[in-house]
C-alpha positions, 0 to 999 in steps of 0.5 A: 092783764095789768103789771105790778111794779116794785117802789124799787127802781133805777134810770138816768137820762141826759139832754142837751141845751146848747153846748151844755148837757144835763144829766137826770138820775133817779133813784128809789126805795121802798116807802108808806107815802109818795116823798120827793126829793130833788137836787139841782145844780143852781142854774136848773132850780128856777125849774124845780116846780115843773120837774117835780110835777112831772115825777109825781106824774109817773110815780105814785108811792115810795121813796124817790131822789132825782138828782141833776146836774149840768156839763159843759160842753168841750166848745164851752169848756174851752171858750166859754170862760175868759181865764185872763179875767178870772186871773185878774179878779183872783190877783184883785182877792189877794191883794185885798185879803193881803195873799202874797205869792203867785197865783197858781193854775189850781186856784184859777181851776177852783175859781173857773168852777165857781164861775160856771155855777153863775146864772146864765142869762135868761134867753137861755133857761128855756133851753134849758128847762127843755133839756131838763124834763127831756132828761128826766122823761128818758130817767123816768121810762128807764126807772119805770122799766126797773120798777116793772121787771122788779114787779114781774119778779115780785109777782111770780114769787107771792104766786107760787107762795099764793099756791103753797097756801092754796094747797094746805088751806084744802087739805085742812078742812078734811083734816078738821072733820077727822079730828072732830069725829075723833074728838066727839067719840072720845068725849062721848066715851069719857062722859060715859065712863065719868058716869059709871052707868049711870042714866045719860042724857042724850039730848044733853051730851049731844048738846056738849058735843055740838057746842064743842064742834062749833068751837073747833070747827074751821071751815068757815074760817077756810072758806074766807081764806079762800076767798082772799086768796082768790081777791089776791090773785085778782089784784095782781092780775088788775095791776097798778099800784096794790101795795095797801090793797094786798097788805089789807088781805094780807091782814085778814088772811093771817086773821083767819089762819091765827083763828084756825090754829086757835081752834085746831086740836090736831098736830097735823092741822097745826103743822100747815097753820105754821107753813101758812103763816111762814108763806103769809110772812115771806109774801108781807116783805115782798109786798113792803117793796110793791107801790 
């Protein structure tokens, strides 16, 4: 048996190259297309490619930001910058841009971190595209993971709405016979009456009545709706991605309820067209979330 899962997920992962660490988040929503967005600090941007095919990978639809960023460690942190240079260079700015006045240990932390968005050398980007993709594979089974107990959460609710339908979809076509025995005796009456005696024509009257039972007559609308409830169930039991798939059903199963409350002359009738269409909506804004 397959699994469902919701467009709507969470995750985060983090690796690290080194005495650095990179973090992975990613986040999505609902959404018609597969539309990637990816935000990189500049030294993991060269690596942009690779991430995105990995993502793309594992997600087929929906509204996807991932999002990085790069930590340095605490030996880093402490060794990995030269303060007395950083220092110098600051003095240097000033005097050129004409700034009086001492430097302060604010300007010199504002400065530190600009220094450590540089480009590291190129011995290290394997490390670090390595620790990237680790991080976004952990970001990835925990989104997953998300998308899937959201899924499972999605399906057991259009299940039991799925049942409500069920129920009123059996309880019409008896209903329908009823209302057409009734119809055609009162019709057959009021004819006769209209006629005040005189000579009827059975064929003609029988004629009327039957091309009145076909206009009212809701079975085979029944019938199809039974059958799309039965491939709606077989759907979500096939799992994957059958968002657009249960949205075409969704269509026709309320193509064919609109057509029974069209024909119904019975308040009874009317009463579960209502009820049918009220589920069919609450089950077309879950299935907007499915991927």
């Amino acid at each position: 048996m397959g699994s469902i899962r919701s467009m709507t997920g969470f995750g985060t992962g983090a690796a690290t190259a080194g005495s650095k660490l990179v973090r992975v988040e990613v986040r999505s929503v609902n959404g018609r297309f597969m539309e990637l967005q990816i935000r990189l600090p500049r030294p993991l941007q060269a690596f942009e490619f690779a991430l995105r095919e990995l993502v793309q990978g594992k997600v087929g639809r929906g509204s996807v930001t991932v999002q990085s960023s790069l930590e340095e460690g605490a030996d880093a942190a402490t060794g990995g910058l030269d303060w007395r240079k950083i220092a110098e260079e600051l003095r240097e700015i000033r005097k050129v841009a004409g700034i009086a006045g001492e430097l302060a240990l604010t300007d010199l932390l504002r400065w530190a971190a600009t220094r450590k968005g540089e480009d590291l050398p190129e011995s290290a980007d394997p490390l670090l595209k390595d620790a990237l993709l680790q991080a976004a594979e952990e970001a990835l089974r925990e989104h997953e993971a998300f998308r899937s107990r959201e899924g499972a959460s999605l399906e057991a609710d259009m299940l039991l709405r799925l049942g409500r339908i069920e129920d009123a979809t059996a309880k019409i076509p008896g209903m329908s016979r009823a209302n057409l025995e009734k119809t055609r005796d009162i019709l057959e009456a009021r004819i006769r009456e209209y006629l005040d005696g005189k000579e009827v024509d059975g064929a003609r009257i029988a004629q009327e009545i039957g091309h009145m039972s076909e206009r009212l007559d809701v079975q085979e609308e029944m019938t199809r709706l039974a059958a799309h409830i039965e491939a709606f169930r077989k759907t979500l039991a096939d799992g994957g991605s059958v968002g657009k798939r249960i949205g075409f059903l969704l269509q026709e199963m309320l193509r064919e309820t609109n057509t029974t409350g069209s024909k119904c002359q019975d308040v009874g009738i009317t009463a579960l067209v209502i009820s049918i269409k009220e589920e069919l909506e609450a089950i077309r804004e879950q299935v907007a979330n499915l991927e």
